[in-house]
C-alpha positions in Angstrom: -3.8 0.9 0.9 -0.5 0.3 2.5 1.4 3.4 3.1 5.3 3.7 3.1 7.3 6.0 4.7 11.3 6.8 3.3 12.9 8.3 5.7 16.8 6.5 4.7 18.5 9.5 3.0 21.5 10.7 3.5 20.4 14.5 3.0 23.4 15.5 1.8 21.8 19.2 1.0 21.4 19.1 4.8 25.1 18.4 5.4 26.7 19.8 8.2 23.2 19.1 10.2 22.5 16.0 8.8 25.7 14.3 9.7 24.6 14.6 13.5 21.0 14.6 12.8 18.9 11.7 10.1 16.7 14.5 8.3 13.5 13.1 9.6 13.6 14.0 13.1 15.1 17.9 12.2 12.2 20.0 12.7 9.5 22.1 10.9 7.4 24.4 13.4 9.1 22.7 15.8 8.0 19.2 15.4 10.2 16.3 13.8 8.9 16.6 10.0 8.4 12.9 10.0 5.9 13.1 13.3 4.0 15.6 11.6 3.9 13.4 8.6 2.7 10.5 10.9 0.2 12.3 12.4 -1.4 13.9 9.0 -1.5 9.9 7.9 -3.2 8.7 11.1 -6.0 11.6 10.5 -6.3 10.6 7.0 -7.6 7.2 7.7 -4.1 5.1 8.0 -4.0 2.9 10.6 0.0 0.8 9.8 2.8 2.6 8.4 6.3 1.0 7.1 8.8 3.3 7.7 12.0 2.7 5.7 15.1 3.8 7.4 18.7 3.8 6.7 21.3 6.9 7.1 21.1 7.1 11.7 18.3 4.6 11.5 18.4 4.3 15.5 17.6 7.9 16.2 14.5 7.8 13.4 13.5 4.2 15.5 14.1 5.7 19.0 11.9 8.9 17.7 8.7 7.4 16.5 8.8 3.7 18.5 5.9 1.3 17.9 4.0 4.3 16.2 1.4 4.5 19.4 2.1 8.2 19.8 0.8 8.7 16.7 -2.2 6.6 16.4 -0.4 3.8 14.3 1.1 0.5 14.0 5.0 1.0 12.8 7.2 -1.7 11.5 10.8 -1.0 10.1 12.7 -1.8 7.6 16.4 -0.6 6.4 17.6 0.0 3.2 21.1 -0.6 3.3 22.2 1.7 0.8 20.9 4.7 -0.6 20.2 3.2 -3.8 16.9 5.6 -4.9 12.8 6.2 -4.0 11.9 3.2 -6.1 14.9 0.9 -3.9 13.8 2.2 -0.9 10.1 0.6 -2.2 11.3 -2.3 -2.9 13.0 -3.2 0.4 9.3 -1.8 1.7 7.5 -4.6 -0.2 10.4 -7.5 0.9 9.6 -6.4 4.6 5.8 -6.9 3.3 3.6 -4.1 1.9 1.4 -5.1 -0.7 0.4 -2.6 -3.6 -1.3 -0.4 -4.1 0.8 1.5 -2.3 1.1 5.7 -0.3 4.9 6.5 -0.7 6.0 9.5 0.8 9.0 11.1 2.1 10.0 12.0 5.2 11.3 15.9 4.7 7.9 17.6 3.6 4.6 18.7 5.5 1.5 18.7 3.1 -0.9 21.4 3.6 -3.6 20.2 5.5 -6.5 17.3 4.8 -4.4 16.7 1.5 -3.7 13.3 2.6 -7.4 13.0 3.3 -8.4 13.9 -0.3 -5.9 10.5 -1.6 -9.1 8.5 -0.9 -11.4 10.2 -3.4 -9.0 8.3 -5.8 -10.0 5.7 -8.0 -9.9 1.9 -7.0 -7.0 0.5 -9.5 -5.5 3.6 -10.0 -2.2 2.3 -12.2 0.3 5.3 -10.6 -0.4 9.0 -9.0 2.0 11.9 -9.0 1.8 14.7 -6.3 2.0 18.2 -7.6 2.2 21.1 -6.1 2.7 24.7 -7.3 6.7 26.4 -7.3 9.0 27.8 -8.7 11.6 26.4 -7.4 14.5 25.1 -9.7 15.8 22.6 -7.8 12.4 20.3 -7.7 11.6 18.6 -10.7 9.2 20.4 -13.3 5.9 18.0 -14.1 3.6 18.2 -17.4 -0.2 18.0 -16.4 -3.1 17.5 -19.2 -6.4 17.0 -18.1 -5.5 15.6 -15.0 -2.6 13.0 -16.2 1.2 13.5 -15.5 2.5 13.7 -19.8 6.2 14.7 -18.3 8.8 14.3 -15.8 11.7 16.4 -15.7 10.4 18.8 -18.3 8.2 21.7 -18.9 8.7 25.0 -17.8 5.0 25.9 -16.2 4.6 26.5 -12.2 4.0 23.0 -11.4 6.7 20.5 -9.4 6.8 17.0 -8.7 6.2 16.1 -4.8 7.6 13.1 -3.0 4.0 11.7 -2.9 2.7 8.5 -5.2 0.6 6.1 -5.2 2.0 3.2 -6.8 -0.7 0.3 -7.9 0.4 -3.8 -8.7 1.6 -3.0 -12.2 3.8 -0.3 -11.4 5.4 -2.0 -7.9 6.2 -5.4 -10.3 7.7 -2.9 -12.8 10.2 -1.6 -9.9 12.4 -4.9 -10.4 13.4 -4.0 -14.0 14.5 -0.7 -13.8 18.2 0.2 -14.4 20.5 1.2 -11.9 21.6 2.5 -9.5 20.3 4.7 -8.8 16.8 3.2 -8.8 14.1 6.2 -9.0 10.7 6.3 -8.9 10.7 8.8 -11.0 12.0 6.4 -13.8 9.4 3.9 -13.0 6.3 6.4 -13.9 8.3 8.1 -17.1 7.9 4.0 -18.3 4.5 3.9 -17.7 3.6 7.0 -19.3 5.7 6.2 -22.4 4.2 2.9 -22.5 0.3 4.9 -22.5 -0.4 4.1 -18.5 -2.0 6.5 -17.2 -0.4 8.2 -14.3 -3.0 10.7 -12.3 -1.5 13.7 -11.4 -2.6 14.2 -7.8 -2.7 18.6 -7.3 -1.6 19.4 -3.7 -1.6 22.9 -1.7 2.2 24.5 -1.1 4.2 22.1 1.1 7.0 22.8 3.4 10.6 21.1 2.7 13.7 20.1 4.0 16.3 20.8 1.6 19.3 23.1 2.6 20.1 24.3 5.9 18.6 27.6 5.5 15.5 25.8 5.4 15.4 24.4 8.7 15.5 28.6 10.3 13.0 29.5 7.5 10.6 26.9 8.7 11.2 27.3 12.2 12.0 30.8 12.7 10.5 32.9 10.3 10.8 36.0 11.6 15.0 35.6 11.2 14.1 34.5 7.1 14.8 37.2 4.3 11.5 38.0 3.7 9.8 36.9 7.4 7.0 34.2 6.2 
């Protein structure tokens, strides 16, 4: 499995931060988010990693290199506008990845050895969803049933989409159609489900996001946070 890397946002949510700093390399614990997110995929098995870049590409590039610091082979490719998840995919696969696919972002830490758990998966596996438990109103509600993803963008239970997929042959072919811009991934999966694929709804522990300012001094200094965790 070929695993791609986004990491070209803008992070406007960021902004004043990330108009000096691309939000890969701003920290979590101390440590670039995206070189924590390397390092989780080198432990889970991953060996090459296309990092897609775009908003301050050079400072993502300068950060992570050839990828030996982590344990991995890195090659790059820029999007050259921040036309979506399932554009940023696609300029993945013209640099080329081959399906199926591990698409994450570069803004969130995954509890650990849940990378590790994406190989129990099963081989030709049409789509995956990551979920993870929140209540947070600004990430997008999911709809689980017996282990399938039935809704994106709806439901009101505890569950929230993360920016983790898996993305098999039928799915990445399907990314070319897709009206735009923007171009989500998000779109691609509501497709298949309404079209009866069957998109596995991957459960994850909590994870730790970059989103607004205040969350780069919750993550990194907890102790000056509201409610000091």
């Amino acid at each position: 499995m070929d695993a791609v890397v986004m990491a070209a946002g803008e992070g406007r949510r960021l902004r004043p931060l990330t108009e000096v700093w691309p939000k890969p390399v701003l920290p979590i614990a101390g440590r670039p988010v995206i070189a924590t997110l390397l390092r989780e995929l080198a432990s889970a098995g991953f060996d090459e990693v296309t990092v897609v870049t775009g908003h301050l590409a050079e400072q993502t590039e300068t950060l992570l290199g050839d990828g030996a610091g982590f344990g991995l082979q890195i090659r790059y490719t820029r999007q050259p506008e921040p036309l979506g998840s399932a554009d940023a995919v696609r300029c993945a696969f013209e640099a080329g990845v081959r399906p199926p696919l591990l698409v994450l972002a570069a803004d969130t830490v995954f509890a650990s050895g849940d990378l590790s758990r994406l190989a129990q998966l099963p081989k030709g596996t049409t789509a995956a969803l990551g979920v993870r438990p929140s209540t947070d109103s600004e990430k997008t509600p999911v709809t689980v049933r017996n282990g399938l993803v039935t809704g994106i963008g709806e439901g009101e239970g505890e569950l929230r989409a993360a920016p983790l997929w898996i993305l098999g042959e039928e799915i990445v072919a399907s990314l070319r159609e897709l009206s735009g811009p923007p171009f989500e991934l998000a779109a691609a999966l509501r497709k298949a489900i309404s079209d009866g694929k069957e998109v596995v709804a991957v459960e994850l522990g909590p994870t730790r996001d970059l989103t607004r300012p205040e969350d780069v001094v919750s993550h990194n200094f907890p102790y000056l946070s509201k409610d000091g965790k």
